[in-house]
C-alpha positions as CSV (number, residue, x, y, z in Angstrom):
1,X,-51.6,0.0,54.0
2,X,-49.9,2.4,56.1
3,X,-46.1,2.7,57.1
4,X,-44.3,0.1,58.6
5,X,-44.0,1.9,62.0
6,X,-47.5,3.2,62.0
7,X,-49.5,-0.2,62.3
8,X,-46.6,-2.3,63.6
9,X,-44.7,0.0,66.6
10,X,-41.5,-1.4,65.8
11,X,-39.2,0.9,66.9
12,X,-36.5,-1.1,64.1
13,X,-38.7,-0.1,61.8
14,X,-38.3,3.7,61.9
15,X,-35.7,6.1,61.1
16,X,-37.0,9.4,62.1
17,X,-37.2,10.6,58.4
18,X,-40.4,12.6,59.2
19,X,-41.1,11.6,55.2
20,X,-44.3,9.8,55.9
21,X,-45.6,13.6,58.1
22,X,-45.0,15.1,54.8
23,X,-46.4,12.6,52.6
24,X,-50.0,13.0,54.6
25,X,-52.6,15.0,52.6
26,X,-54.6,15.5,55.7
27,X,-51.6,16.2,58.4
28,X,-52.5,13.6,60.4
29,X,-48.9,12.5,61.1
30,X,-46.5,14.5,63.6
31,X,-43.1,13.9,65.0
32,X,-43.2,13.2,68.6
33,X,-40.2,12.0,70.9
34,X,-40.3,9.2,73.1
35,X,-38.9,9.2,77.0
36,X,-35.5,9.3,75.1
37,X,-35.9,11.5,72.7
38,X,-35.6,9.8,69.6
39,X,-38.3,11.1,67.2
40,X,-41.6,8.6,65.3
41,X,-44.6,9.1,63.8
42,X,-48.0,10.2,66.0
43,X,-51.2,9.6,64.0
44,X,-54.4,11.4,65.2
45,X,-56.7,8.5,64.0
46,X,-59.3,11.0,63.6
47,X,-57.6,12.6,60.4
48,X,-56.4,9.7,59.0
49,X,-58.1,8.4,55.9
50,X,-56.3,5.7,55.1
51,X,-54.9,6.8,51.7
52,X,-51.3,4.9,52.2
53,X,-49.0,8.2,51.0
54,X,-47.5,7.0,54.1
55,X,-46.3,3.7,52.9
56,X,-45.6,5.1,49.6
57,X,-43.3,7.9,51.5
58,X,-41.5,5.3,54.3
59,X,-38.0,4.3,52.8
60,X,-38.1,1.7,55.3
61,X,-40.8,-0.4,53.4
62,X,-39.0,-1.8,50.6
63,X,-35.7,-0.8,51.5
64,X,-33.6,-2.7,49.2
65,X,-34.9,-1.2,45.8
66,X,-33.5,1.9,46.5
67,X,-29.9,0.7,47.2
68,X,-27.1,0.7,43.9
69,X,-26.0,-2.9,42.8
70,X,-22.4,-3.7,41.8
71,X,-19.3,-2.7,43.2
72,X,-18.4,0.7,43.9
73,X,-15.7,2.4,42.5
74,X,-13.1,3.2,45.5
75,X,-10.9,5.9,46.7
76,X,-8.8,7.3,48.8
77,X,-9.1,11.4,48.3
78,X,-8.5,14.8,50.1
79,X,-9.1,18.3,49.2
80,X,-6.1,20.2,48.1
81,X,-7.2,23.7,49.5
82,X,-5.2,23.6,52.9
83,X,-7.9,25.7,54.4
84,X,-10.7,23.7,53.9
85,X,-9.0,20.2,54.8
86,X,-8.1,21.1,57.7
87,X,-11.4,23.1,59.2
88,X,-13.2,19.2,58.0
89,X,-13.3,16.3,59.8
90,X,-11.3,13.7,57.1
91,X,-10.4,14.7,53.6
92,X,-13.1,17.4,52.9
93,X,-14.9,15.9,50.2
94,X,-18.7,16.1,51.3
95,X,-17.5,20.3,51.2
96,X,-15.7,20.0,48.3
97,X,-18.6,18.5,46.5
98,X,-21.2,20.7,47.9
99,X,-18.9,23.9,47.0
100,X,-18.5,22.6,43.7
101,X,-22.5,22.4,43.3
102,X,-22.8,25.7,44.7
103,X,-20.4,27.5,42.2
104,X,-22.3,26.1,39.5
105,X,-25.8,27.9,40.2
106,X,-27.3,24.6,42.1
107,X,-28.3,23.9,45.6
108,X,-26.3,22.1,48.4
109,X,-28.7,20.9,51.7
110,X,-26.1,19.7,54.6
111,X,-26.5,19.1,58.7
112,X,-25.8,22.6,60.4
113,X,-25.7,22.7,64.4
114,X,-27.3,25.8,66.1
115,X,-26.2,24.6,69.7
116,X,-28.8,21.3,70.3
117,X,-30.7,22.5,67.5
118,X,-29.0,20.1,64.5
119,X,-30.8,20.4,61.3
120,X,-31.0,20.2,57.3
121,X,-30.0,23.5,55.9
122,X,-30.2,25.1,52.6
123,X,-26.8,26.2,51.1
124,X,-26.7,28.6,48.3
125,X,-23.3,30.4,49.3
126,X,-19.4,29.2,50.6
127,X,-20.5,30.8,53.7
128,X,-23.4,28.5,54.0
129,X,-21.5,25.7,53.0
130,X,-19.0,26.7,55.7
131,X,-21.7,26.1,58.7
132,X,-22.3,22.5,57.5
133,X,-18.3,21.9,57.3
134,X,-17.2,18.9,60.7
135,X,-19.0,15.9,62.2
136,X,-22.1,16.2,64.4
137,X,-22.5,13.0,66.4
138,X,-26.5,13.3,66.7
139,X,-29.9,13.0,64.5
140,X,-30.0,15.7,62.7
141,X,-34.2,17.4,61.2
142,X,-34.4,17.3,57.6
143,X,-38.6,17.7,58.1
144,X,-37.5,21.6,57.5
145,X,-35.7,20.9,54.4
146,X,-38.2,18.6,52.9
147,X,-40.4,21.2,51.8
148,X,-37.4,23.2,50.0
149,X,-35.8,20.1,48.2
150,X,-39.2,19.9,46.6
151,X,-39.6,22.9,45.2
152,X,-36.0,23.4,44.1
153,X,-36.1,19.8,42.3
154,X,-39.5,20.8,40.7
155,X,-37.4,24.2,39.5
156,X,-34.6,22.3,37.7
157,X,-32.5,23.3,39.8
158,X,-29.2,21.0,40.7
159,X,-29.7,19.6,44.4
160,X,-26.5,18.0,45.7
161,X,-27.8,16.5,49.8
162,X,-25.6,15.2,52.5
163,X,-26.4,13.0,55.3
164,X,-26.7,9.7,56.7
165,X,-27.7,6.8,54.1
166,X,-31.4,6.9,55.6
167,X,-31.7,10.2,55.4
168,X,-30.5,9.9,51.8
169,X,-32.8,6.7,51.6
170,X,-35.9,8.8,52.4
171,X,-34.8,11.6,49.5
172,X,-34.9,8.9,47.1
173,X,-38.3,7.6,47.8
174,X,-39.9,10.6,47.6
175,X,-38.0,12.0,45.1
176,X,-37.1,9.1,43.1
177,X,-33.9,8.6,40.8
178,X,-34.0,12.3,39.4
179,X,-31.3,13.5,36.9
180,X,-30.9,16.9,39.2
181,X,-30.9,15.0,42.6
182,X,-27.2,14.0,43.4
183,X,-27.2,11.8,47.0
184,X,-23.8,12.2,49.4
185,X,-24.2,9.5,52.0
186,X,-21.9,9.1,55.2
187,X,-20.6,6.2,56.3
188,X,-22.8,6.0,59.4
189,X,-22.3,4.3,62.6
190,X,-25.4,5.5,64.2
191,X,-27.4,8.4,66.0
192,X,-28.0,9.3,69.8
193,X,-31.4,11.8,70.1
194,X,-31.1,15.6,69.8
195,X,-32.3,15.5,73.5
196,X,-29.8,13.7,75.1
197,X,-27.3,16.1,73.2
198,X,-29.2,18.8,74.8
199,X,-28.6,17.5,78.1
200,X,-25.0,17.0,77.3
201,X,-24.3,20.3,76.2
202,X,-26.1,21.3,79.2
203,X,-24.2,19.7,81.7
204,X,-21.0,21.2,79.8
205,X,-22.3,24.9,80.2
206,X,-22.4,23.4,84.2
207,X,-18.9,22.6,84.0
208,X,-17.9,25.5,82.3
209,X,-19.7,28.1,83.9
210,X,-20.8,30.0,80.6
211,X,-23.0,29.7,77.8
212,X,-21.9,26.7,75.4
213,X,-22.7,27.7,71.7
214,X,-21.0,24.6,69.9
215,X,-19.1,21.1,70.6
216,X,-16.8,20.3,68.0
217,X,-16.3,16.6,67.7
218,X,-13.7,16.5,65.4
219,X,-10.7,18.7,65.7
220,X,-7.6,18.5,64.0
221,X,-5.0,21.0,66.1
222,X,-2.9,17.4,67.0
223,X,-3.8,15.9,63.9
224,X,-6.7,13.9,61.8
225,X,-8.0,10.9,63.9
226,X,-6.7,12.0,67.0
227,X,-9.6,12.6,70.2
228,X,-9.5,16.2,70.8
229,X,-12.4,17.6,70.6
230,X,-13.5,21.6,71.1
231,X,-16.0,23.1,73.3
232,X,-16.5,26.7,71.7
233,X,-17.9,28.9,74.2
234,X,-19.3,32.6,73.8
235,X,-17.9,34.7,71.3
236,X,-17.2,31.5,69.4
237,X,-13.9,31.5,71.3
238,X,-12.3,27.7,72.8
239,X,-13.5,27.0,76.2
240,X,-10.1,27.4,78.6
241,X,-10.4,23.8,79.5
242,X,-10.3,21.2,76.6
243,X,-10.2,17.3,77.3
244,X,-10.5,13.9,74.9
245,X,-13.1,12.5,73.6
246,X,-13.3,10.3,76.5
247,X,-13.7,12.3,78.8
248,X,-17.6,13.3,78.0
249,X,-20.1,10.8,78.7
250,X,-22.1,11.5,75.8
251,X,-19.1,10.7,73.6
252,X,-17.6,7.8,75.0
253,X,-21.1,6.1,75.0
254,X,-21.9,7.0,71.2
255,X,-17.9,6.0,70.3
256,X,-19.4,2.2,72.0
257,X,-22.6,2.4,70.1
258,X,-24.3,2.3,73.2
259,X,-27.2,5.1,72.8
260,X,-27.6,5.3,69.6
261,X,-31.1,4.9,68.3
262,X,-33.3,1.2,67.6
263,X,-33.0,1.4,64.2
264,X,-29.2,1.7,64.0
265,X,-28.7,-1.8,64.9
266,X,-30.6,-3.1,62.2
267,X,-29.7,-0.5,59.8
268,X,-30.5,-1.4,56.2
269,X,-28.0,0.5,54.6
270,X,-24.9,-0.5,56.2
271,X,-23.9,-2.3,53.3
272,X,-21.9,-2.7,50.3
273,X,-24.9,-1.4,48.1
274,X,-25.1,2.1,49.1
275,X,-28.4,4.1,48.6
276,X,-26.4,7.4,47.6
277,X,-24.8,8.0,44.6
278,X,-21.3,9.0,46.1
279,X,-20.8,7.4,49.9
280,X,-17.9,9.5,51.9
281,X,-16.4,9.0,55.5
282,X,-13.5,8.9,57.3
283,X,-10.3,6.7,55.6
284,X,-9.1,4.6,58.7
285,X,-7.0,2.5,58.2
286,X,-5.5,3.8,55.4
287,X,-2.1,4.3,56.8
288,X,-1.5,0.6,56.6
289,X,-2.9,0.2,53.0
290,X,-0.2,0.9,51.4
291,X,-1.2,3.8,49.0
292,X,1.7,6.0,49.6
293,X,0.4,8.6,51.6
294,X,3.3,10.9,53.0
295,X,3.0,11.4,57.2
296,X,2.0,15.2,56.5
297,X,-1.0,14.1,54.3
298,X,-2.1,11.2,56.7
299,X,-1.7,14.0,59.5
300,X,-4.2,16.6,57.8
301,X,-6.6,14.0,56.9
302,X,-8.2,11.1,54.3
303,X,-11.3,10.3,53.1
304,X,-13.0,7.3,51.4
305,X,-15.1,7.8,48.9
306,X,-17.5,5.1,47.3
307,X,-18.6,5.8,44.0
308,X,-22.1,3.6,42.9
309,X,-23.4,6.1,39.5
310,X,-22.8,7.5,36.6
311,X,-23.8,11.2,37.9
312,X,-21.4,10.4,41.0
313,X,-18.9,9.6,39.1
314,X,-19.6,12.5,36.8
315,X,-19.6,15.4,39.7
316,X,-15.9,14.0,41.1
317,X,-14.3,14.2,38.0
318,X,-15.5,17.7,37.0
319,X,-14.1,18.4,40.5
320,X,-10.6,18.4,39.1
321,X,-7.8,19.8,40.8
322,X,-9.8,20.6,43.6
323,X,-9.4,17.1,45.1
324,X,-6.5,14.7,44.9
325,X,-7.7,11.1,44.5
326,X,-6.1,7.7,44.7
327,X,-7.7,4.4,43.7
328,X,-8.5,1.9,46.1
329,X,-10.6,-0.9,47.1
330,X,-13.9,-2.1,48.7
331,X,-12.3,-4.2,50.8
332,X,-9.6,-1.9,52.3
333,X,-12.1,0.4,53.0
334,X,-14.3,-1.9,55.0
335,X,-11.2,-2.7,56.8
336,X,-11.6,0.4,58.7
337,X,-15.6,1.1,58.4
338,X,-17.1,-2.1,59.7
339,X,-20.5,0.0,59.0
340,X,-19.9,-0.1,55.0
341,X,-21.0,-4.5,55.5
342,X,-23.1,-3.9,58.6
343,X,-24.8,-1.9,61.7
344,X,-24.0,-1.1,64.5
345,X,-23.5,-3.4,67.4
346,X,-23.2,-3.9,71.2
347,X,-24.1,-5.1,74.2
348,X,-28.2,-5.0,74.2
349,X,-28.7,-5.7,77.7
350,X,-25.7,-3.1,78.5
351,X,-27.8,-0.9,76.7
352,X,-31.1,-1.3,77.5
353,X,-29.5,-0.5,80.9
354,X,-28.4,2.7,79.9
355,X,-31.0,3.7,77.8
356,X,-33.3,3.0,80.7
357,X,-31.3,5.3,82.8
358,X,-31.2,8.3,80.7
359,X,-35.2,8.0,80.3
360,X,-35.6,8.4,84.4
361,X,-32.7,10.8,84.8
362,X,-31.3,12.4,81.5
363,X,-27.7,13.8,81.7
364,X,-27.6,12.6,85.2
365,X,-27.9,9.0,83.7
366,X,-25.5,9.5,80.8
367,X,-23.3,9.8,83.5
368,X,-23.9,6.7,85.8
369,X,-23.7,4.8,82.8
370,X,-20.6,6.4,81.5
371,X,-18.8,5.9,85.4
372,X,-20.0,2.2,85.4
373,X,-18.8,0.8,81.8
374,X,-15.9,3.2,81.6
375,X,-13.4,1.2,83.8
376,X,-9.7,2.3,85.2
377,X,-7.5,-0.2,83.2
378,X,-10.1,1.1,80.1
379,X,-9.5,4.8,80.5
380,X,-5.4,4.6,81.1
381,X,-4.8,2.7,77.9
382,X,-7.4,5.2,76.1
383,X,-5.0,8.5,77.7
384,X,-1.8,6.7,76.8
385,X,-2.9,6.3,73.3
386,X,-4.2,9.8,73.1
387,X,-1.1,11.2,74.0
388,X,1.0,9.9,71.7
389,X,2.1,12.1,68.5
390,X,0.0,11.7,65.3
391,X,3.3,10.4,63.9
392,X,4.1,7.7,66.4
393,X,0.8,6.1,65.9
394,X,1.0,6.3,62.0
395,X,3.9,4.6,62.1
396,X,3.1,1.5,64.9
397,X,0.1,0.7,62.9
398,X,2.8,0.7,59.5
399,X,5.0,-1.3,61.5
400,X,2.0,-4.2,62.2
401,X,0.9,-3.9,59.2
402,X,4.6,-5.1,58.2
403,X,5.0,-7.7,61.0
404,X,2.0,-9.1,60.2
405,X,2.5,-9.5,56.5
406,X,5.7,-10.7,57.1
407,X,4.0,-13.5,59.3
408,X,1.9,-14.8,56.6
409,X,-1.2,-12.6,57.6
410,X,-0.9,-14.8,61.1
């Protein structure tokens, strides 16, 4: 029996992982990209012996016993070090937890951008931490780090990894339920290609007229939650010109779940039983939950924070002072993360369209699609909404939240 993908060419039916390449004894499996870019398995049938370590390794197989029953234990949490709150992209916990692992003479692994190349990195240092810190919108490689996690789990060494719940899925097939293996996943809409980032990034340089080193997604200079991203140009300096998150195609169209990859649709993990043992994203929402957040604290930024194990529960509390936390609920999480009870969705046809175009034209497509879906009336609600202070917006979604109890929930 060999992986689902393998024998099947479902594209549903495959994650990218790159477990099952590392699973095969004879290296018979490589990563290739389709016309997109997204990245499945390539067997040369000539080295295939059909041993089924690829079946064993695919997290997509049997994906439900690797998810945590029960309800998690939920939060609402930020870090309290100013400085690192406010250079992450919510409340800093994925950092605070991988600096905490750190200090402690283990290993951290997090998703590090150099330019298009977005990849599993080891972290043995703050520094290293540091490059991981902020959201990348795009698939990141953990073939590279495969190799490593092994041979620090097999060390005793602590391994603390963060990344999306299939990633984290795939760490826990191979690895198992190990005592020094502690899994952060990310609440996880989905993931466009490393390609058609390329292409994006690309076309900024056009723009811009000098080399592109990094595209910040998340940027908090007008507050948490608000769409300003940064292009960072050479000499890691701002580019002069900075727009909304709007304004790219690339961004838009992976805020409308339009390119994101086959699998996200059908993503087995967008659920209440997480696969990691600490899930953490983005709080939205929380504003109207009524946990007593102050205006400067909603400003700088919340995270949620699932809690499914023992161990997770373990490494938050020996975090301490260095996050404040504040109960909460499953439910008023999922408020906010639809992707906490199920995938992604959209339009299929809408993006079959668009998918179709990038293949034939790249960039170029991106932005046909983007022109065509992205209407007038669409984009001058999007700029009045953007421009409005952090403040204002906090408090109209306070005031419905008022009205509307006040109404009877009507």
């Amino acid at each position: 029996m060999r992986a689902p993908y393998i024998d099947n060419k479902d594209a549903k039916l495959c994650t990218g992982c790159s477990a099952c390449a590392y699973a095969c004894p004879t290296g018979a499996i490589a990563m290739g990209e389709d016309a997109c870019g997204f990245t499945y398995p390539m067997v040369d049938e000539k080295k295939c012996i059909g041993c089924g370590k690829c079946y064993q390794a695919c997290h997509m197989a049997e994906p439900n016993d690797l998810k945590h029953n029960g309800e998690p234990k939920a939060y609402g949490a930020y870090a309290t070090n100013k400085d690192q709150l406010m250079r992450s992209a919510s409340g800093g916990v994925a950092t605070a937890i991988a600096l905490h692992v750190v200090a402690n003479g283990g290993v951290a692994y997090g998703c590090v951008a150099h330019r298009e190349d977005v990849r599993h990195e080891r972290l043995v240092s703050p520094e290293d931490v540091d490059s991981s810190r902020g959201s990348k919108y795009v698939q990141s490689d953990i073939s590279r780090a495969i190799s490593q996690i092994t041979t620090d789990l097999e060390s005793g060494a602590h391994v603390a990894f963060v990344g999306t719940p299939c990633q984290c899925a795939a760490l826990r097939r191979l690895f198992g339920k190990r005592e020094n293996l502690l899994l952060v996943d990310l609440i996880c809409e989905g993931v466009p290609s490393r390609r058609m980032y390329a292409d994006f990034l690309n076309d900024l340089e056009r723009e811009c007229g000098e080399r592109v080193n990094d595209f910040r997604f998340r940027d908090k200079r007008k507050g948490w939650g608000t769409k300003n991203p940064t292009v960072v140009v050479q000499g890691g300096v701002s580019a002069k010109r900075q727009r909304y998150s709007f304004d790219y195609p690339y961004y838009w169209l992976f805020q409308k779940g339009l390119i994101l990859r086959d699998s996200c649709y059908a993503c087995p993990y967008a659920c209440r039983e997480r696969v990691g043992d600490v899930t953490v994203g983005d709080y939205w929402g929380v504003e109207s939950m009524g946990l007593g957040y102050k205006l400067e604290e909603l400003h700088n930024g919340i995270s949620c924070v699932l809690v499914c194990t023992s161990r997770g529960q373990s490494v938050l509390e020996r975090l301490g002072e260095s996050l404040k936390m504040c109960e909460s609920s499953f439910s008023s999480i999922a408020a906010g993360n639809t992707c906490v009870n199920r995938p992604s969705r959209c339009d299929q046809k809408k993006r079959a369209e668009i998918i179709g175009e990038y293949a034939e034209k790249h960039g170029a497509g991106l932005a046909v699609s983007y022109k065509r879906n992205f209407g007038l009336e669409q984009r001058i609600w999007e700029s009045i909404v953007a421009c409005m202070p952090h403040s204002i917006r906090v408090i109209a979604k306070q005031t419905k939240r008022l009205l509307k109890k006040q109404s009877g929930g009507r």
